[in-house]
C-alpha positions in Angstrom: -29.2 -101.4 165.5 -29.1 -104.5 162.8 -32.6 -105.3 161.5 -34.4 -104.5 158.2 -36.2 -101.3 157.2 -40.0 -101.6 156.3 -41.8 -99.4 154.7 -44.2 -96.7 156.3 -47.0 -98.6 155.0 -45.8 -101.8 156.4 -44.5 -100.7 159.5 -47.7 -98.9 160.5 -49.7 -102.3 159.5 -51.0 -104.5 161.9 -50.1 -108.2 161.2 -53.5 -109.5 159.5 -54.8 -113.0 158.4 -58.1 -112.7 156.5 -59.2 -116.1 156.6 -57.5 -118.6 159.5 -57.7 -121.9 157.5 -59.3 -124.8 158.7 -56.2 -126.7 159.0 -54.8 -124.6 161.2 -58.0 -125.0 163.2 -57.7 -128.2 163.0 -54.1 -128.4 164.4 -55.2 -126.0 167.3 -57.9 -128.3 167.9 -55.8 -131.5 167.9 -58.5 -133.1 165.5 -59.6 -132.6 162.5 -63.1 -132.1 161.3 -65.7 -134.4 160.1 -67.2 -131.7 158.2 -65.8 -128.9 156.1 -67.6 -126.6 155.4 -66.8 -123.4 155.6 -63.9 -122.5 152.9 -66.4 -122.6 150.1 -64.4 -124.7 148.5 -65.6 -127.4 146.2 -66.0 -131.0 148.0 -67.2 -132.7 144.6 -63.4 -131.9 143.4 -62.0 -131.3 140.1 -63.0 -132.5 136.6 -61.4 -136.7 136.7 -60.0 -135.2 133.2 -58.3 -132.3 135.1 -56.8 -134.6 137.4 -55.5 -137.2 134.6 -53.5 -134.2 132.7 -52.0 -132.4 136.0 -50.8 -136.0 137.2 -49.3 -136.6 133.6 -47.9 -133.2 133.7 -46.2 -134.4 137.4 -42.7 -135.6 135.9 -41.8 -132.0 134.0 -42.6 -129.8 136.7 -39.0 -129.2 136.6 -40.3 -126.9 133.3 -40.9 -123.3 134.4 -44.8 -122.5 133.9 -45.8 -120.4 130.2 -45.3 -116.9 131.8 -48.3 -116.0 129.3 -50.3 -119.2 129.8 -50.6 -119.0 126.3 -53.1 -122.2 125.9 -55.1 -121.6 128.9 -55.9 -117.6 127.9 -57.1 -118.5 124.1 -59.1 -121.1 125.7 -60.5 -119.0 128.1 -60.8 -116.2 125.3 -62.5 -118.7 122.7 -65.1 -120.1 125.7 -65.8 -116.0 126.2 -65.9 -114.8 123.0 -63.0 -112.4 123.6 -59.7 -112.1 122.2 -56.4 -113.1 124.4 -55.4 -109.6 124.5 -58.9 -108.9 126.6 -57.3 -111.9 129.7 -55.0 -112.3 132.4 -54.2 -115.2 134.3 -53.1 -115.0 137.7 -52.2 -116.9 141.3 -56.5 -117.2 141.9 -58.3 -113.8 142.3 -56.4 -113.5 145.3 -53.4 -113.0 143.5 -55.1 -111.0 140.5 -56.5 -108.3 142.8 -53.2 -107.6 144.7 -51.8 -107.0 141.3 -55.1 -104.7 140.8 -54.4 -102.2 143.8 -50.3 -102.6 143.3 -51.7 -101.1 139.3 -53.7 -98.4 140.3 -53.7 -97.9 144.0 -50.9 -95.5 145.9 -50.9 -94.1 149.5 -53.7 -91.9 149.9 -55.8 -93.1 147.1 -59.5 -93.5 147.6 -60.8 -97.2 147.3 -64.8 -98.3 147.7 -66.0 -101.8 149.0 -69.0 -102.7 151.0 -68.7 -103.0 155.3 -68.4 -107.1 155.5 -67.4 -108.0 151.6 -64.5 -110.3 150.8 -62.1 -109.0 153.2 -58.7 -110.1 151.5 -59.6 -107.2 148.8 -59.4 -104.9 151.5 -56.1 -106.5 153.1 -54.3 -105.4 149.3 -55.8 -102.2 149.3 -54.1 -101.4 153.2 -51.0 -103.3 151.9 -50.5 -99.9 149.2 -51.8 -97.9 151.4 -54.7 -97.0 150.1 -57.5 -95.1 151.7 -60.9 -97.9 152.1 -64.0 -96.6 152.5 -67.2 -98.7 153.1 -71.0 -98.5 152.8 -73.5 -100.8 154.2 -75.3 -103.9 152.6 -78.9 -103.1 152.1 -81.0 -106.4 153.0 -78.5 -108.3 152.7 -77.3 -107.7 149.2 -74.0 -105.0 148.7 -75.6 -101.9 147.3 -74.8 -100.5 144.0 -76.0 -97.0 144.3 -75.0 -96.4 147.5 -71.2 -97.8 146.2 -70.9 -95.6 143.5 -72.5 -92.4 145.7 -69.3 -93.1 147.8 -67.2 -93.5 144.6 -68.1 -90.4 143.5 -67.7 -88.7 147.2 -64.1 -89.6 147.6 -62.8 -89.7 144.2 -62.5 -93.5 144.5 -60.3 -95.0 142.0 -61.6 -98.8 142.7 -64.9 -99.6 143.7 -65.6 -103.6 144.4 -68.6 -105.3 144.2 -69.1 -109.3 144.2 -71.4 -110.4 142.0 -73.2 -113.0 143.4 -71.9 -111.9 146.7 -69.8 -113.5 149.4 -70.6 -114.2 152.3 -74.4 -113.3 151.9 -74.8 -115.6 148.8 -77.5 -112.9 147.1 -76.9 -111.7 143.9 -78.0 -108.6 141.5 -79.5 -108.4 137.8 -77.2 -108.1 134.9 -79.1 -105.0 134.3 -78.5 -103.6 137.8 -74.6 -104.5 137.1 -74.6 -102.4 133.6 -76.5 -99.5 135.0 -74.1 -99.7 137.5 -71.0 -99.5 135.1 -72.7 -96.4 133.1 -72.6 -94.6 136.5 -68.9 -95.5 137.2 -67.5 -92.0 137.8 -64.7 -90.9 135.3 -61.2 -93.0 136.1 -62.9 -95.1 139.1 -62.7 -99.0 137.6 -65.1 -101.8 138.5 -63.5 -104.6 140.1 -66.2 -107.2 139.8 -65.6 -110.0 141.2 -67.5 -113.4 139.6 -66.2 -115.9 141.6 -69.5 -117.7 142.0 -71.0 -116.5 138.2 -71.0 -120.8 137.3 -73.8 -121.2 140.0 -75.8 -117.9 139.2 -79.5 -118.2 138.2 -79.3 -116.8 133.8 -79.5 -112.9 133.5 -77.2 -112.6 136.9 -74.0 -112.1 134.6 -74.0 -109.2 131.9 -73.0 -109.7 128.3 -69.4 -109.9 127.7 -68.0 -106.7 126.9 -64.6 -106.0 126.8 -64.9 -102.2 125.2 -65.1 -100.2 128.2 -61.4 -99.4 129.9 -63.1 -98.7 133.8 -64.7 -102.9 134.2 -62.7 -105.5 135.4 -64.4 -108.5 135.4 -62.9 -111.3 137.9 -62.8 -115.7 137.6 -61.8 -118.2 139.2 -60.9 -122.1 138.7 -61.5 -122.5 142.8 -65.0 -122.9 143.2 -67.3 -124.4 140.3 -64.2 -126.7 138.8 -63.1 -127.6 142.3 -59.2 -126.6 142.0 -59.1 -123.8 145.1 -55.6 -125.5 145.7 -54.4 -125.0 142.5 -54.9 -121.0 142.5 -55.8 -120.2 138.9 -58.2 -117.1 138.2 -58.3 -114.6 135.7 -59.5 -111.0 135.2 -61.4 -110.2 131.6 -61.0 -106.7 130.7 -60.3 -104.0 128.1 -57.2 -104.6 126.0 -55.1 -101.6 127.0 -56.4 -102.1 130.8 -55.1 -106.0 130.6 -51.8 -105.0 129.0 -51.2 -103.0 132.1 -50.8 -106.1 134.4 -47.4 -106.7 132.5 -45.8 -103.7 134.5 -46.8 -105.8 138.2 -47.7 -109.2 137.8 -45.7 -112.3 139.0 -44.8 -113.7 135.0 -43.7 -116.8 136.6 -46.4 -117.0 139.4 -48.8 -120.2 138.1 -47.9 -123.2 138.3 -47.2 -125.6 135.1 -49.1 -128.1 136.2 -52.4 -126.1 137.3 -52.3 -124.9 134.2 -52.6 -127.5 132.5 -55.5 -128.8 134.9 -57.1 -125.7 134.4 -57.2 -126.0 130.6 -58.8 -129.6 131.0 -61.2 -128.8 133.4 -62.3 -125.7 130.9 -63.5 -128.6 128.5 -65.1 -130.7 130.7 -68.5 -129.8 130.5 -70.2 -132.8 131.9 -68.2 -132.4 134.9 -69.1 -128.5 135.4 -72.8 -129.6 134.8 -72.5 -132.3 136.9 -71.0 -130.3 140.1 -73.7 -127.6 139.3 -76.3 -129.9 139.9 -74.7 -131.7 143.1 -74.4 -128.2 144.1 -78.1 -126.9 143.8 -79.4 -130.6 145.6 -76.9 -129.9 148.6 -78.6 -126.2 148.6 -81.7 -127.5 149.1 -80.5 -129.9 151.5 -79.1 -127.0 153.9 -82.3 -124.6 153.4 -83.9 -127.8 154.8 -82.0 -128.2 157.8 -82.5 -124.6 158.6 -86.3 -125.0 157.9 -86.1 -128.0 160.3 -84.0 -126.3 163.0 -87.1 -122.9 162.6 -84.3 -121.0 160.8 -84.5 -119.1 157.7 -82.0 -119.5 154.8 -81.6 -116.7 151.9 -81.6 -117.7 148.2 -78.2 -118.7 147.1 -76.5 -118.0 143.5 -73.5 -119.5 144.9 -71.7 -123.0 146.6 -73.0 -121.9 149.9 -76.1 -121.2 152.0 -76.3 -118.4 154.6 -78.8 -118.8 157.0 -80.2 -116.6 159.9 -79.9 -117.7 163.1 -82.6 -115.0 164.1 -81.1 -112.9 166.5 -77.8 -111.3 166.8 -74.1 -111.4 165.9 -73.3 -112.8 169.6 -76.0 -115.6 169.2 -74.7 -116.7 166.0 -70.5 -116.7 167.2 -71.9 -118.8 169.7 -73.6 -121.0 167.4 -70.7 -120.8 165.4 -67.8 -121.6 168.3 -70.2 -124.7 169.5 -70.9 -126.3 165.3 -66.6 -125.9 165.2 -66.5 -127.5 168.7 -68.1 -130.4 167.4 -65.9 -130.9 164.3 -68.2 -129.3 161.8 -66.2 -126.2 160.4 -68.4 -123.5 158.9 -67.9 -119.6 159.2 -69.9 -116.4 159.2 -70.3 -112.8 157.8 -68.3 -110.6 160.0 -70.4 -107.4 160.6 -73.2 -106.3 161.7 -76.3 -107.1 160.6 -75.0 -109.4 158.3 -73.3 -111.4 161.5 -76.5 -112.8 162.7 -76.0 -115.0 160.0 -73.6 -118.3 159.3 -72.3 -119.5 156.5 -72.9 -123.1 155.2 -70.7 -124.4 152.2 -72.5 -127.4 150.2 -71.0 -130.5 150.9 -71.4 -134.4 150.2 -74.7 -136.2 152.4 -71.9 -137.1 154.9 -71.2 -133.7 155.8 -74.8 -132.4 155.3 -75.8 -135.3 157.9 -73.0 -134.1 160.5 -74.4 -130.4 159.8 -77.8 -131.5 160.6 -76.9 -134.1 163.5 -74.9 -131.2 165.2 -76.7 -128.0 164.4 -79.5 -128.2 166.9 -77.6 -129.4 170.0 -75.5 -125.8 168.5 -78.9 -123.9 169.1 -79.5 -125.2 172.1 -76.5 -123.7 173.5 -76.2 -121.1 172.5 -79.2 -120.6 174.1 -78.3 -121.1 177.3 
């Protein structure tokens, strides 16, 4: 019989999409939406500087990207007082953590996350057929101890923790993350993911240290500098650790052009300041329509606001199904008890006035 031969792993997989995108919502809906927010993307958009150099980097994108992204990494390195050797650039942190479980993760390896954290980790981590094993958010924030109990349980050799967290937008101490690395067992690695650290109240990030060979720490360009499109993020480790990635990653995998975008965004500082600030007034402005609507929302270290709809997972899909019905595209946590929530990226006063035109008429339906 003609056909191709998968892999064991592959072949026993289920075909999965962690995210559907809101563009393919949009084409099943036959409209698109007059509010998006859901993708935690940012609406404010990239530094005006990051957009002058990628559009004047346009006419040699016939040039192959800097497999090192030399410029880029001793930016990044110089901004973290780091060396080069201590960075990796990669396709977003998507890209970064598939090249994570292809390094250390094979069939029947042992893998810790939390039950309802960033699910496209765990997609890799079925991908090399690793074995996942989760533990339960305790109010609402992903539990250190109880991560590293399992760790140390199943002879994990990844444990992830986000940090502040998606899709719960709570965050931990630096000083609950480092007592968390001195308990690392022997040969299990941190993947720490810091996608949101640019929105983080100070002490959420620990210092900088690059010394220990079990911490990978995990940024991004998609969410504070507004380039989710461009997919450029980067993982600050330990120099022998970092040096590793050159036996998996994709050399040629960034694009010329977001590299250079990313580099300019990097020095903008007004503009990160600026989008940091639009971000923390559209915060406030969701909490309030939450308050207004009797609904509670959690304190955010991130672009988005989670708020409790007050009962259950069911009440809040409906909730859910009837704000996307109406053209305003948010999502929600996906388990249990964490689902009784949905998730509200920030968004410009158009969008936070389609939120609040549409969320109650949402309530009332979904309660009958």
């Amino acid at each position: 019989m003609r056909g191709p031969r998968y892999t064991a792993i592959v072949d026993a997989l289920p075909a999965t999409v962690p995210f559907v995108g809101p563009e393919k919502m949009e084409r099943d809906r036959g409209t698109p939406f007059v509010a998006r927010l859901g993708a935690n993307e940012s609406v404010f958009g990239p530094s005006p500087k990051a957009i002058a150099a990628m559009q004047a980097s346009v006419a040699e994108i016939w040039k192959y990207g800097d497999s090192t992204s030399h410029e880029l990494r001793h930016a990044l390195a110089a901004d973290l007082g780091v060396g080069p050797e201590n960075i990796v650039i990669g396709a977003g942190i998507d890209g970064l953590l598939n090249s994570t479980v292809r390094l250390m993760v094979g069939p029947g390896d042992h893998v810790v996350t939390s039950a309802g954290a960033y699910p496209t980790f765990n997609y890799h981590v079925a991908g090399y057929g690793g074995t996942l094993h989760m533990v339960p958010y305790a109010a609402d924030h992903e539990d250190p101890d109880a991560l590293l109990a399992k760790a140390r349980e199943v002879g994990a050799k990844l444990v992830y923790l986000a940090n502040p967290d998606n899709p719960m937008g709570t965050w931990h101490s630096a000083e609950r993350i480092e007592a968390m690395i001195a308990g690392l067992p022997d040969g299990c690695v941190l993947v720490l993911d810091e996608a949101y650290i640019e929105f983080a109240p100070e002490g959420a990030a620990p210092p900088m240290d690059v010394s220990d060979p079990q911490v990978l720490r995990f940024r991004t360009f998609s969410k504070a500098h507004g380039m989710a499109g461009a997919r450029v993020g980067y993982a600050i480790g330990e120099a022998g650790l970092i040096a590793a990635y050159e036996k998996v990653r994709n050399h040629f995998g960034m694009n010329r052009s977001a590299q250079i975008g990313a580099l300019a965004a990097l020095l903008d500082r007004d503009w990160l300041a600026e989008v940091q600030a639009r971000v923390a007034a559209a915060r406030d402005r969701i909490a309030e329509i939450a308050a207004q609507n009797g609904l509670v929302s959690l304190p955010s270290a991130t672009n988005f606001v989670t708020i409790d709809c007050g009962r259950d997972g069911d009440f809040a899909r409906a909730v859910l199904a009837d704000l996307v019905a109406r053209g305003v595209f948010v999502r929600m946590p996906f388990v249990a008890p964490e689902d009784r929530c949905i998730r509200v990226s920030t968004g410009t006063p158009d969008m936070l006035d389609a939120f609040a035109s549409a969320l109650p008429k949402a309530l009332a339906a979904a309660r009958g």
